[in-house]
PDBQT receptor file of N, H, CA, C and O in Angstrom, charges set to zero:
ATOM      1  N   UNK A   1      43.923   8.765  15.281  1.00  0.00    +0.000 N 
ATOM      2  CA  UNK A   1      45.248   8.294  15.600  1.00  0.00    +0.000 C 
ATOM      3  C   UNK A   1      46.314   9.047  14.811  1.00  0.00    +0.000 C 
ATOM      4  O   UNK A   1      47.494   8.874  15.113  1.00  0.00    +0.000 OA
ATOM      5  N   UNK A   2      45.927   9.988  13.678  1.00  0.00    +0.000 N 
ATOM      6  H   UNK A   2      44.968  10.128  13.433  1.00  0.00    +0.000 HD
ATOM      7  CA  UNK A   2      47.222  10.643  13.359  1.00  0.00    +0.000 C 
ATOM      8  C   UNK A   2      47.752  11.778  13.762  1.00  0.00    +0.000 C 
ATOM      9  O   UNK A   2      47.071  12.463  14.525  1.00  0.00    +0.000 OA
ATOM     10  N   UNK A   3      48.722  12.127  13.468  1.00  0.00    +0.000 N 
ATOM     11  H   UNK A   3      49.275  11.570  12.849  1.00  0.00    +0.000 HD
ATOM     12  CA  UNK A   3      49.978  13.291  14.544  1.00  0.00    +0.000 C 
ATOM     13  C   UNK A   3      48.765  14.658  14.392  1.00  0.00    +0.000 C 
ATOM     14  O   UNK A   3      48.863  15.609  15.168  1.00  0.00    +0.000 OA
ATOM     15  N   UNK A   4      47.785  14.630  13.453  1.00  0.00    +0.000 N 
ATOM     16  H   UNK A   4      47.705  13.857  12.822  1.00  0.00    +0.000 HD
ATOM     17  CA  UNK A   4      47.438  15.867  13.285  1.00  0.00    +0.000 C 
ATOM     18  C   UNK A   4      45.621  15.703  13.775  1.00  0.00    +0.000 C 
ATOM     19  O   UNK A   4      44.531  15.262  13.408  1.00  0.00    +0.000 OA
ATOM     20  N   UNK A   5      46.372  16.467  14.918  1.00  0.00    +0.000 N 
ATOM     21  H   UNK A   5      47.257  16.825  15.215  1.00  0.00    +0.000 HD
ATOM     22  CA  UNK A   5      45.118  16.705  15.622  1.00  0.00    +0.000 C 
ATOM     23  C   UNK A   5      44.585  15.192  16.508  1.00  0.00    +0.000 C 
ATOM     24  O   UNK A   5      43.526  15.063  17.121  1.00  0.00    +0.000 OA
ATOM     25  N   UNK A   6      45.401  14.420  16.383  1.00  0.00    +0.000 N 
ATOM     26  H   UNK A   6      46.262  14.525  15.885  1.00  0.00    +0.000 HD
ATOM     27  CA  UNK A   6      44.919  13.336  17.284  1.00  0.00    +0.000 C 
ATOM     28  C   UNK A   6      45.826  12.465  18.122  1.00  0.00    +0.000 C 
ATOM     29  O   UNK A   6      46.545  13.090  18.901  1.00  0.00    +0.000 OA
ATOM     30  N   UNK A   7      45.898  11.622  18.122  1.00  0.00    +0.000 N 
ATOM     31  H   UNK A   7      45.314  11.115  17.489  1.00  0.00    +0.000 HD
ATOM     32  CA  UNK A   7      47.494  11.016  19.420  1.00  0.00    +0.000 C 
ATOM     33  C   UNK A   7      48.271  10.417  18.474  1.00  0.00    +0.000 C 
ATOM     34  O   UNK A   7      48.977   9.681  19.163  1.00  0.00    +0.000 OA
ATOM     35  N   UNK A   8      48.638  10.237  17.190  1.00  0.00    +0.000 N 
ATOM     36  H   UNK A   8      48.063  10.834  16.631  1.00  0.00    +0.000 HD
ATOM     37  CA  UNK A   8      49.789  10.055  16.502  1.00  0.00    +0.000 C 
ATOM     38  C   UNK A   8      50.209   8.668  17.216  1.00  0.00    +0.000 C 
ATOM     39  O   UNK A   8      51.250   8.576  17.865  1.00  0.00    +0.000 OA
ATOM     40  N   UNK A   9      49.479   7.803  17.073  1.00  0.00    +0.000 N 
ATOM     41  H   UNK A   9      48.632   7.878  16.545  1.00  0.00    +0.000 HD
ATOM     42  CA  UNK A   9      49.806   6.660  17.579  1.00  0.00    +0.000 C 
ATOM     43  C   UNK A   9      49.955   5.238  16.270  1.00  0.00    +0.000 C 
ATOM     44  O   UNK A   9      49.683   5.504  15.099  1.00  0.00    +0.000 OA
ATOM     45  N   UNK A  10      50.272   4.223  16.553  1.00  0.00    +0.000 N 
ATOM     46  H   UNK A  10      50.493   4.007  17.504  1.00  0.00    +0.000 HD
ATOM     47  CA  UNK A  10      50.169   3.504  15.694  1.00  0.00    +0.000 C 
ATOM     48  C   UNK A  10      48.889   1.900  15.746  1.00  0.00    +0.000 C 
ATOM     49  O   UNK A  10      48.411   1.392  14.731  1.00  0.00    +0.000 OA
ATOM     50  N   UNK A  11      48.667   1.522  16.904  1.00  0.00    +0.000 N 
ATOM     51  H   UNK A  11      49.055   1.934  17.728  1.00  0.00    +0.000 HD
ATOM     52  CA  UNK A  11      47.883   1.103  16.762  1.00  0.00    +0.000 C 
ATOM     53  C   UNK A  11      47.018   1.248  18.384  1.00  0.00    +0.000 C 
ATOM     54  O   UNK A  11      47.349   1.854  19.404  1.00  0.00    +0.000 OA
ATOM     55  N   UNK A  12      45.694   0.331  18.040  1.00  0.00    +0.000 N 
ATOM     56  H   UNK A  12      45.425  -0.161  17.212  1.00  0.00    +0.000 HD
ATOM     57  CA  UNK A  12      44.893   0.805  19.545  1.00  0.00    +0.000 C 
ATOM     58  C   UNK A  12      45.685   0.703  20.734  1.00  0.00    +0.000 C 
ATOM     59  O   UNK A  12      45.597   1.660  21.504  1.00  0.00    +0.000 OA
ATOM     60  N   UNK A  13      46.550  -0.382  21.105  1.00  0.00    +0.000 N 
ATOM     61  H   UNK A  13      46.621  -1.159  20.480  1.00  0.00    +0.000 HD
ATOM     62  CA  UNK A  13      47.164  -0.302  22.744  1.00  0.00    +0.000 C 
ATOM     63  C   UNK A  13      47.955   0.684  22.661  1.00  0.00    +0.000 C 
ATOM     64  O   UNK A  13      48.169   1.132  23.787  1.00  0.00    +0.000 OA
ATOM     65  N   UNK A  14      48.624   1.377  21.666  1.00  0.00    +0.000 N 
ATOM     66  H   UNK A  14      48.450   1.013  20.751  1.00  0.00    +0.000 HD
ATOM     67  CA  UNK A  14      49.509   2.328  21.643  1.00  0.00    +0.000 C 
ATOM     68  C   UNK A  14      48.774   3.637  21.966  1.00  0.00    +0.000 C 
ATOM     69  O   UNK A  14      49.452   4.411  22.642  1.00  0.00    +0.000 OA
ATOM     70  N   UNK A  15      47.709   4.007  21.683  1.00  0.00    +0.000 N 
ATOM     71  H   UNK A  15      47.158   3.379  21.133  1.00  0.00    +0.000 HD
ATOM     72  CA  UNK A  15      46.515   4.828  21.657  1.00  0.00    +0.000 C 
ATOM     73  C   UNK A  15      45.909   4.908  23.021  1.00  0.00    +0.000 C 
ATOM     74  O   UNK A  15      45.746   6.036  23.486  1.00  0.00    +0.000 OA
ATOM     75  N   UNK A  16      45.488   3.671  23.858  1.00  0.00    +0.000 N 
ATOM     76  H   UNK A  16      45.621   2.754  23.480  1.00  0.00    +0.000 HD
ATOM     77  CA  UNK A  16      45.535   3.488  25.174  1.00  0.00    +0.000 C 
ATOM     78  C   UNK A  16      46.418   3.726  25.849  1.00  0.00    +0.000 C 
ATOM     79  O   UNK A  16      46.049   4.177  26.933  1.00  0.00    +0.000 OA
ATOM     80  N   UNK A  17      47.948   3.600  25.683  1.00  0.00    +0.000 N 
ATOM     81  H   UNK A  17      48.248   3.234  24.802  1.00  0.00    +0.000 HD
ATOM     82  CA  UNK A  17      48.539   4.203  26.385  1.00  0.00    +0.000 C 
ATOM     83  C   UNK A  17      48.962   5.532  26.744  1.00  0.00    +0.000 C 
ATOM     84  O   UNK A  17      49.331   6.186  27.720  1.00  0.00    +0.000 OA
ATOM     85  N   UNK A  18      48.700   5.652  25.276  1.00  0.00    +0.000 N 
ATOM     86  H   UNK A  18      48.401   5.121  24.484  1.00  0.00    +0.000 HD
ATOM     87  CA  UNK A  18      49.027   7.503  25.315  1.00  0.00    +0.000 C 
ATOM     88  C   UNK A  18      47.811   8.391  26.383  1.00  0.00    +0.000 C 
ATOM     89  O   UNK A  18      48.117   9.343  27.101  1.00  0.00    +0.000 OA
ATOM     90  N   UNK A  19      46.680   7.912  26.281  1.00  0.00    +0.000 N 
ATOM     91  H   UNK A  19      46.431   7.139  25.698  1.00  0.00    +0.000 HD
ATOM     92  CA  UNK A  19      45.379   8.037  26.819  1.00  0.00    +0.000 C 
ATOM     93  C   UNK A  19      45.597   8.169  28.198  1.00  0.00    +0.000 C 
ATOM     94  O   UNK A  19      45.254   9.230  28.720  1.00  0.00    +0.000 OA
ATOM     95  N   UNK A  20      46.147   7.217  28.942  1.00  0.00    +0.000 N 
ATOM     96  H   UNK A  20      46.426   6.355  28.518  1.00  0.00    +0.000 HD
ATOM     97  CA  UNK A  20      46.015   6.784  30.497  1.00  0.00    +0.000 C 
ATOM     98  C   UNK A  20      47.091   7.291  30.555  1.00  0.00    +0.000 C 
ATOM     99  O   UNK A  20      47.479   6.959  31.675  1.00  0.00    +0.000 OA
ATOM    100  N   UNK A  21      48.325   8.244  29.834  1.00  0.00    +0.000 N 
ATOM    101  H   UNK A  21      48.010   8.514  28.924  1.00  0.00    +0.000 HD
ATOM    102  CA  UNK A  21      49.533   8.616  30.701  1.00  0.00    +0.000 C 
ATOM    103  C   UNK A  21      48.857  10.087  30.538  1.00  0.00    +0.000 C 
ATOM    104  O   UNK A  21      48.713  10.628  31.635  1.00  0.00    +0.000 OA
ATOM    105  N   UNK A  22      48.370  10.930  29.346  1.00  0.00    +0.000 N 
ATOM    106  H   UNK A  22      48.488  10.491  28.455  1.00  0.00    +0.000 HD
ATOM    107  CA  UNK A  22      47.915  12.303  29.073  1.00  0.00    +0.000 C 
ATOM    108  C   UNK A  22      46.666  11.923  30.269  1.00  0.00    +0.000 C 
ATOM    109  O   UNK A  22      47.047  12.682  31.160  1.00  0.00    +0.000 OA
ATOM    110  N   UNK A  23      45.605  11.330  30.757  1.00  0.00    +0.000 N 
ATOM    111  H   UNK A  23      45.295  10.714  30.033  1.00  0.00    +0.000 HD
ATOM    112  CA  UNK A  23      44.878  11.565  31.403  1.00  0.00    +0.000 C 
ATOM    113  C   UNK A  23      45.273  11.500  33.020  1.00  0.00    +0.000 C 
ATOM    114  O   UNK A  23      44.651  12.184  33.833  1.00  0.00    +0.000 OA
ATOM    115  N   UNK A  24      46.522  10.489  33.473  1.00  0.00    +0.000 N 
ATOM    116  H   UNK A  24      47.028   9.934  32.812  1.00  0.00    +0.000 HD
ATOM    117  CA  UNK A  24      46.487  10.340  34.366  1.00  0.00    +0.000 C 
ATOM    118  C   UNK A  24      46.922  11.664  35.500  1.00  0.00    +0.000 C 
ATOM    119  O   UNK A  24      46.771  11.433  36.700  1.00  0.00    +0.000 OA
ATOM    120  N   UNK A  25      47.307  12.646  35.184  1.00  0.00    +0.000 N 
ATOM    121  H   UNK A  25      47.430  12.833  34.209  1.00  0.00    +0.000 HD
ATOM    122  CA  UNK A  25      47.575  13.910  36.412  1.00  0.00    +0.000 C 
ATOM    123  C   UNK A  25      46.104  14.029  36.955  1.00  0.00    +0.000 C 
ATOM    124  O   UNK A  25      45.646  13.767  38.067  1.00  0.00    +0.000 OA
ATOM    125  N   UNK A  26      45.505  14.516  35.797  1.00  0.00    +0.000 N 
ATOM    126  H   UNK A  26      45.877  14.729  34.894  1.00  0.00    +0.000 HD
ATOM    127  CA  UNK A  26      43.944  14.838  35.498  1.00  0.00    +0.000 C 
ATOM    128  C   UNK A  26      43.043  14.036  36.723  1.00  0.00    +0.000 C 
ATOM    129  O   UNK A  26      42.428  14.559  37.653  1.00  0.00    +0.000 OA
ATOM    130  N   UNK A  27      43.165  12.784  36.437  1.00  0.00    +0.000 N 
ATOM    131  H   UNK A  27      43.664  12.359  35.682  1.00  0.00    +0.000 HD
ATOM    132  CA  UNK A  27      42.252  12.153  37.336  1.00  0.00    +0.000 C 
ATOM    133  C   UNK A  27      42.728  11.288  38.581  1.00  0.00    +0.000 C 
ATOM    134  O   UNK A  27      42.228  10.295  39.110  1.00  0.00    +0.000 OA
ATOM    135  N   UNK A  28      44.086  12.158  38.911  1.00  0.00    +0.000 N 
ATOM    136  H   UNK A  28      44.492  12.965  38.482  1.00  0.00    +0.000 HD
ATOM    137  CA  UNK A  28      44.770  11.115  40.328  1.00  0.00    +0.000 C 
ATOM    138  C   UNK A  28      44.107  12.498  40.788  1.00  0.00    +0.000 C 
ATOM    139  O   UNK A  28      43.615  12.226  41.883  1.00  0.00    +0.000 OA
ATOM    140  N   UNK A  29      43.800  14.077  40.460  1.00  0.00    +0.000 N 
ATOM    141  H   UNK A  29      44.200  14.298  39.570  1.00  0.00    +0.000 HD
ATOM    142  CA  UNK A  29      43.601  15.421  40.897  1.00  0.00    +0.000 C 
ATOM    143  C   UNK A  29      41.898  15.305  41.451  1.00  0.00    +0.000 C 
ATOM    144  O   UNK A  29      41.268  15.926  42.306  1.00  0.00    +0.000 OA
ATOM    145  N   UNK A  30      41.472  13.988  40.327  1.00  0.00    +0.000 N 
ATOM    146  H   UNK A  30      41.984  13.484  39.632  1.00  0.00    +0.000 HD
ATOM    147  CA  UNK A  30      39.919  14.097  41.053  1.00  0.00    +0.000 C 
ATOM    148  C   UNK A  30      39.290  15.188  39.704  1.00  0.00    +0.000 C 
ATOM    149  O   UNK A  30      38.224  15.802  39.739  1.00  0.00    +0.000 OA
ATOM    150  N   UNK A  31      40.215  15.189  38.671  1.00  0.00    +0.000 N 
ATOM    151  H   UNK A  31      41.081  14.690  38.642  1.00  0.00    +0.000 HD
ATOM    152  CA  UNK A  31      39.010  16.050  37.472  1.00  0.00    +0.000 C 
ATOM    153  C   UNK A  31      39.013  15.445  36.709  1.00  0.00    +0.000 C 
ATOM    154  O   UNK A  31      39.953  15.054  36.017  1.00  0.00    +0.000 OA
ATOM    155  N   UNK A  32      37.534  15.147  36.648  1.00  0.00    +0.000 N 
ATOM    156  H   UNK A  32      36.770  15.465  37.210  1.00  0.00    +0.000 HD
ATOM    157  CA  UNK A  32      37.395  13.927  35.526  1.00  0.00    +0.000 C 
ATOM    158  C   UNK A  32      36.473  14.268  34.738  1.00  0.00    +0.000 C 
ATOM    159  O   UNK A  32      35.911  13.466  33.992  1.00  0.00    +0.000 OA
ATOM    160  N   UNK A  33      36.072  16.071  34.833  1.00  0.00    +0.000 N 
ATOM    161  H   UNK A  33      36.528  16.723  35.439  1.00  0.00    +0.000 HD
ATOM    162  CA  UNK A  33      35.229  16.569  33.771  1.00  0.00    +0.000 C 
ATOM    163  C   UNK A  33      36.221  17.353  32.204  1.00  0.00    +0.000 C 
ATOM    164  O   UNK A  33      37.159  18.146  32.294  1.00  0.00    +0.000 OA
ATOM    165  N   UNK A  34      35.774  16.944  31.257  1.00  0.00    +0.000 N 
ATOM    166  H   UNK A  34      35.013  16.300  31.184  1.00  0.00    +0.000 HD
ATOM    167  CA  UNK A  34      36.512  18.589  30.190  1.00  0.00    +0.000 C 
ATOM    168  C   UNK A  34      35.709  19.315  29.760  1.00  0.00    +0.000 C 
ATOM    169  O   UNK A  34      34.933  18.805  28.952  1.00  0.00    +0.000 OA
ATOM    170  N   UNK A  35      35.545  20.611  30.045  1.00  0.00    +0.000 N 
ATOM    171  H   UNK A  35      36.175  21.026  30.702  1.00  0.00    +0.000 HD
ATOM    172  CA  UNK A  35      35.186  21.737  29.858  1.00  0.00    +0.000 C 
ATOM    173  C   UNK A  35      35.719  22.745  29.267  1.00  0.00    +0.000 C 
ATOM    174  O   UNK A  35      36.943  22.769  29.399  1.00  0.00    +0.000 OA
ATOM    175  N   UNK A  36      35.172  23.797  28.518  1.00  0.00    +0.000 N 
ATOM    176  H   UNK A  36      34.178  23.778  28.411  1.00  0.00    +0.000 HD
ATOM    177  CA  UNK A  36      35.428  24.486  27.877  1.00  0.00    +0.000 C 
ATOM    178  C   UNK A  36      35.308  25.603  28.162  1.00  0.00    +0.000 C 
ATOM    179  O   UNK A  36      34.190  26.105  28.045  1.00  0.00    +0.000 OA
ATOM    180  N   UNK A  37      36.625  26.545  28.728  1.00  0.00    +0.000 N 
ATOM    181  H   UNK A  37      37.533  26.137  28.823  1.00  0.00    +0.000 HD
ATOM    182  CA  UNK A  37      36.690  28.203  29.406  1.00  0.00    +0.000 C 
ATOM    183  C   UNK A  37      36.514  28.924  28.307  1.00  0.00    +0.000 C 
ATOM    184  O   UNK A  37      37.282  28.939  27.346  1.00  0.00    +0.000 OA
ATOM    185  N   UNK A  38      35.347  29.630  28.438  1.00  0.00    +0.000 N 
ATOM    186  H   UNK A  38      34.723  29.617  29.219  1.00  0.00    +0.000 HD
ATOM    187  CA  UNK A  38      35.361  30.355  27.317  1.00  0.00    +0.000 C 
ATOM    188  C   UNK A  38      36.554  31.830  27.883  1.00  0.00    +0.000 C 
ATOM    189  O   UNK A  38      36.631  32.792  27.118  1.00  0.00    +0.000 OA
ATOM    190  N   UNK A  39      37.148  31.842  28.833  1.00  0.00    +0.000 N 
ATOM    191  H   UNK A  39      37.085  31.061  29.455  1.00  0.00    +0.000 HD
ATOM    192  CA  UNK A  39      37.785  33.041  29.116  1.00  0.00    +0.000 C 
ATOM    193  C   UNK A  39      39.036  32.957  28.287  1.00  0.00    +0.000 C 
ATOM    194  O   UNK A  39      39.558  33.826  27.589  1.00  0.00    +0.000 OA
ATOM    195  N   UNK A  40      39.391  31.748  28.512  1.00  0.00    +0.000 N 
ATOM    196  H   UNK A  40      38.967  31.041  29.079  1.00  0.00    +0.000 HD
ATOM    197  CA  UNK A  40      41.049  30.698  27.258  1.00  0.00    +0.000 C 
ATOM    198  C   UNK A  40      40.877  30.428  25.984  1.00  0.00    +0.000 C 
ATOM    199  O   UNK A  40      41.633  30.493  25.014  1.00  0.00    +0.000 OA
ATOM    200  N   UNK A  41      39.459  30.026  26.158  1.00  0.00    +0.000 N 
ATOM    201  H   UNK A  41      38.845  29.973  26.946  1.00  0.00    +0.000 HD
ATOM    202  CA  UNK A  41      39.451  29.427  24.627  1.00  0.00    +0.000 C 
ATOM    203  C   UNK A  41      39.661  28.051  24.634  1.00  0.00    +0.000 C 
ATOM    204  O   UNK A  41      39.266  27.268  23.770  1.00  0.00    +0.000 OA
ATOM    205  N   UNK A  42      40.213  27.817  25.504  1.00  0.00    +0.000 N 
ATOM    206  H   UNK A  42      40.535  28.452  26.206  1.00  0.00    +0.000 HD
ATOM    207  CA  UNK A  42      40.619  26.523  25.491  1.00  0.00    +0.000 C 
ATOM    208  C   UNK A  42      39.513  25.061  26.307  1.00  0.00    +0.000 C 
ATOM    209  O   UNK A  42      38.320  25.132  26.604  1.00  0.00    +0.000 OA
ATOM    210  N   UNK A  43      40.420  23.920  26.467  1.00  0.00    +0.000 N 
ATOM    211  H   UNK A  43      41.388  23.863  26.226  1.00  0.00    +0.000 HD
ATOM    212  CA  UNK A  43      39.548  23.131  27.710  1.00  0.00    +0.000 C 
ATOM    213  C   UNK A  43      40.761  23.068  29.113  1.00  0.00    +0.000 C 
ATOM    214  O   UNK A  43      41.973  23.199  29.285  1.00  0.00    +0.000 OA
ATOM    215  N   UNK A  44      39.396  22.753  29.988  1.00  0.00    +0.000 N 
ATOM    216  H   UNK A  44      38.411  22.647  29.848  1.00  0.00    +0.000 HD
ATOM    217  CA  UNK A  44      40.501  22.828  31.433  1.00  0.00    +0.000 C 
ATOM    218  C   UNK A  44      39.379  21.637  32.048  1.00  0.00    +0.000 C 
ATOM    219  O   UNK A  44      38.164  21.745  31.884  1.00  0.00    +0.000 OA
ATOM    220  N   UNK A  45      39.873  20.773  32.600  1.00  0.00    +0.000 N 
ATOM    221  H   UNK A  45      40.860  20.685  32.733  1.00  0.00    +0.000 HD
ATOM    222  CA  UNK A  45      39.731  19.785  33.278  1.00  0.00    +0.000 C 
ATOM    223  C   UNK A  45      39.343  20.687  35.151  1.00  0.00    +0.000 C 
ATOM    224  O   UNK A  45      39.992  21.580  35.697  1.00  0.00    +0.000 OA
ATOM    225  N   UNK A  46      37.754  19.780  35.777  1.00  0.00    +0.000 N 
ATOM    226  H   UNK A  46      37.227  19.055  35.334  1.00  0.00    +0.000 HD
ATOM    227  CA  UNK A  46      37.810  19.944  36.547  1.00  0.00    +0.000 C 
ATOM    228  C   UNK A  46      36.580  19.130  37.211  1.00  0.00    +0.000 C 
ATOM    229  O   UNK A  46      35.803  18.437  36.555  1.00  0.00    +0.000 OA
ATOM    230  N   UNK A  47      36.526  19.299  38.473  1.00  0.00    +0.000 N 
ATOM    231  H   UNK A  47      37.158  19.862  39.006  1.00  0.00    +0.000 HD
ATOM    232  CA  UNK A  47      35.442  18.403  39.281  1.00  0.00    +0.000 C 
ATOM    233  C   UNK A  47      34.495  18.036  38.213  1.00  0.00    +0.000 C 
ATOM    234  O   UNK A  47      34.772  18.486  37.101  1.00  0.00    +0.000 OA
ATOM    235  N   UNK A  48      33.424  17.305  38.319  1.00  0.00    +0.000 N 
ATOM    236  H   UNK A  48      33.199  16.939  39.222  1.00  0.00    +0.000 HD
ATOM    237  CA  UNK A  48      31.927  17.009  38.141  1.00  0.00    +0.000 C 
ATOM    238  C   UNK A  48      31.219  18.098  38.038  1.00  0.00    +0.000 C 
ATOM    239  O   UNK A  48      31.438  18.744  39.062  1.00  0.00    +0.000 OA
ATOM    240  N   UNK A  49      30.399  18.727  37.280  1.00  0.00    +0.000 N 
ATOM    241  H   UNK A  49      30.221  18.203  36.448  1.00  0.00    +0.000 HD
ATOM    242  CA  UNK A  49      29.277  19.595  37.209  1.00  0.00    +0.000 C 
ATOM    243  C   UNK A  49      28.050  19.248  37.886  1.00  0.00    +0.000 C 
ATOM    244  O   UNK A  49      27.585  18.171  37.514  1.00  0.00    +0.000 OA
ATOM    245  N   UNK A  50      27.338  19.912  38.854  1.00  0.00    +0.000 N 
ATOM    246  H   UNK A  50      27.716  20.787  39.157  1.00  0.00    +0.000 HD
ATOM    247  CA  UNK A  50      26.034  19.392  38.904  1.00  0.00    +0.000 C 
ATOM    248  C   UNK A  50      25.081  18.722  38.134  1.00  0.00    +0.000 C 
ATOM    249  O   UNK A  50      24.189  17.988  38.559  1.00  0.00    +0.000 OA
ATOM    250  N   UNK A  51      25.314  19.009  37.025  1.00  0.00    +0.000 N 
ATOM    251  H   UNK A  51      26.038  19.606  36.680  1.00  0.00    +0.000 HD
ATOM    252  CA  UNK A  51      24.105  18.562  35.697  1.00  0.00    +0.000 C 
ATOM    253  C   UNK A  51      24.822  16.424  35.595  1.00  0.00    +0.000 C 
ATOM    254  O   UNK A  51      24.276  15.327  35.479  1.00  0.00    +0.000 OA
ATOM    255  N   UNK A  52      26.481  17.021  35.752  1.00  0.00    +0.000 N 
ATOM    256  H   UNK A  52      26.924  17.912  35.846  1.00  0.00    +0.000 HD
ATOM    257  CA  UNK A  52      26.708  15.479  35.418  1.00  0.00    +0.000 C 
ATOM    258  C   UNK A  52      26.694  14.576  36.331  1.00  0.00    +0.000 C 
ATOM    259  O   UNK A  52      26.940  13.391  36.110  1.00  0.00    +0.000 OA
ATOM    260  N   UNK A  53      26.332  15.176  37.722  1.00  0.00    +0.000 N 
ATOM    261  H   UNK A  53      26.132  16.139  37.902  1.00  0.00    +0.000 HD
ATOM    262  CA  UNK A  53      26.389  14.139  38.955  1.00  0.00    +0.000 C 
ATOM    263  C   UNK A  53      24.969  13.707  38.816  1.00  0.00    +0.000 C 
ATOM    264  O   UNK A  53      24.663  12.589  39.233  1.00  0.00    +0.000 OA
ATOM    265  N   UNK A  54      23.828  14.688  38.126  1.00  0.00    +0.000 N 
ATOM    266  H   UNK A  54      24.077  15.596  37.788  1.00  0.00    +0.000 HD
ATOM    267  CA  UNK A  54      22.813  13.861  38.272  1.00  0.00    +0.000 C 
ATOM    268  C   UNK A  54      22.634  12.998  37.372  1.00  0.00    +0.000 C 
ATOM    269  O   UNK A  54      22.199  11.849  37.449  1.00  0.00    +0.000 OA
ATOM    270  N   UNK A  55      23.179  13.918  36.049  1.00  0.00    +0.000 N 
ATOM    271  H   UNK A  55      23.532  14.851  35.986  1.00  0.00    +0.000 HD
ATOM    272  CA  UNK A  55      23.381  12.612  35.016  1.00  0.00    +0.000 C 
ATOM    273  C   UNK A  55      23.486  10.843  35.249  1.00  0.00    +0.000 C 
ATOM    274  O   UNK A  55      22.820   9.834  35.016  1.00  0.00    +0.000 OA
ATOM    275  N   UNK A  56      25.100  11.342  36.016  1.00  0.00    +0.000 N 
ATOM    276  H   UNK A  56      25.640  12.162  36.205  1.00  0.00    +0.000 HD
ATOM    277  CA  UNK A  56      25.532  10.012  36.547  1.00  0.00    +0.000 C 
ATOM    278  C   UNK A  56      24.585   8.796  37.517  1.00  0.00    +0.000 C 
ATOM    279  O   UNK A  56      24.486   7.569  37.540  1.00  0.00    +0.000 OA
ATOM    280  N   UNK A  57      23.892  10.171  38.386  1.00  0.00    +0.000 N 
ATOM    281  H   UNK A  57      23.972  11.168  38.367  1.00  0.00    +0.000 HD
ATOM    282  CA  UNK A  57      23.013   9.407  39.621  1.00  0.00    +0.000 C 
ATOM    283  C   UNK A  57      21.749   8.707  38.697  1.00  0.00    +0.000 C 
ATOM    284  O   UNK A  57      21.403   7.553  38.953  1.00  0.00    +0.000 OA
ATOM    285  N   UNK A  58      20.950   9.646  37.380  1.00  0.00    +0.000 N 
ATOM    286  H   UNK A  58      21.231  10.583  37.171  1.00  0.00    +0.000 HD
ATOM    287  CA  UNK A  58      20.169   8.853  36.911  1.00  0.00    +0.000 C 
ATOM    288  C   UNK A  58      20.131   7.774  35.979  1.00  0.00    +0.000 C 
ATOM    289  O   UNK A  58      19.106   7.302  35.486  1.00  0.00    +0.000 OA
ATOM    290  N   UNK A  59      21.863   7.236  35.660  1.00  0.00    +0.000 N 
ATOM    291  H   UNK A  59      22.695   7.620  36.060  1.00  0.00    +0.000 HD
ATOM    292  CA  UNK A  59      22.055   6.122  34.900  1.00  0.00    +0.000 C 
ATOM    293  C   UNK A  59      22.438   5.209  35.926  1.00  0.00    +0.000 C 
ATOM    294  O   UNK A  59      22.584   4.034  35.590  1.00  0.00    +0.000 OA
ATOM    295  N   UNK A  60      22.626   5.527  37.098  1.00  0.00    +0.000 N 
ATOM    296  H   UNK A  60      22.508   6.481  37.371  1.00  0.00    +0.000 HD
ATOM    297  CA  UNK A  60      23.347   4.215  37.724  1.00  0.00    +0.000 C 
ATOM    298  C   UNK A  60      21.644   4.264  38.928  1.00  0.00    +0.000 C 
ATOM    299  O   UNK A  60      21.693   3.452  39.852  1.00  0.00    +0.000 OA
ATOM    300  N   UNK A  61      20.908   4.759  38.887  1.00  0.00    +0.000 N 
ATOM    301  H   UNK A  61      20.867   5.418  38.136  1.00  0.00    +0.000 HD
ATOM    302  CA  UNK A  61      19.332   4.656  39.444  1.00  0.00    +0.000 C 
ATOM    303  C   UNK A  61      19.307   4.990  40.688  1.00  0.00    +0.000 C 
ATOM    304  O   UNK A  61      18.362   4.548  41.342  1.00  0.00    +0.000 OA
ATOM    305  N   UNK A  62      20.398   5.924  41.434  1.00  0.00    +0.000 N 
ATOM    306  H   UNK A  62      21.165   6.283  40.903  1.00  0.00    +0.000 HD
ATOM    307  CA  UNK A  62      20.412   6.314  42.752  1.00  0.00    +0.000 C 
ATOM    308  C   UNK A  62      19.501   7.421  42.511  1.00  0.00    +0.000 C 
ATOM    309  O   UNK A  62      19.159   8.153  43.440  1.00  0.00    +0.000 OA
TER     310      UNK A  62
């Protein structure tokens, strides 16, 4: 929760909110993975990976 390196918030609902407004472009777009471009350096948000759809499929038992 502090300014450095984390959401600089003051307490948890404040922390939640910051959360659901920084996430919400992200996942009205349908990317609800973060990944790491190694071409940027950075992370970039995007679809599901194969590895995590099965992930997903073998915790929910489809």
């Amino acid at each position: 929760m502090s300014p450095f390196g984390g959401l600089d918030c003051n307490c948890a609902a404040d922390c939640i909110e910051k959360l659901v407004q920084y996430s919400a472009p992200y996942t009205e777009a349908g990317n609800f993975s973060r990944v790491y471009d190694e071409h940027t350096k950075g992370f970039i948000y995007s679809t599901f990976r194969l590895k995590e759809v099965e992930f997903i499929r073998s915790v929910l038992g489809d």
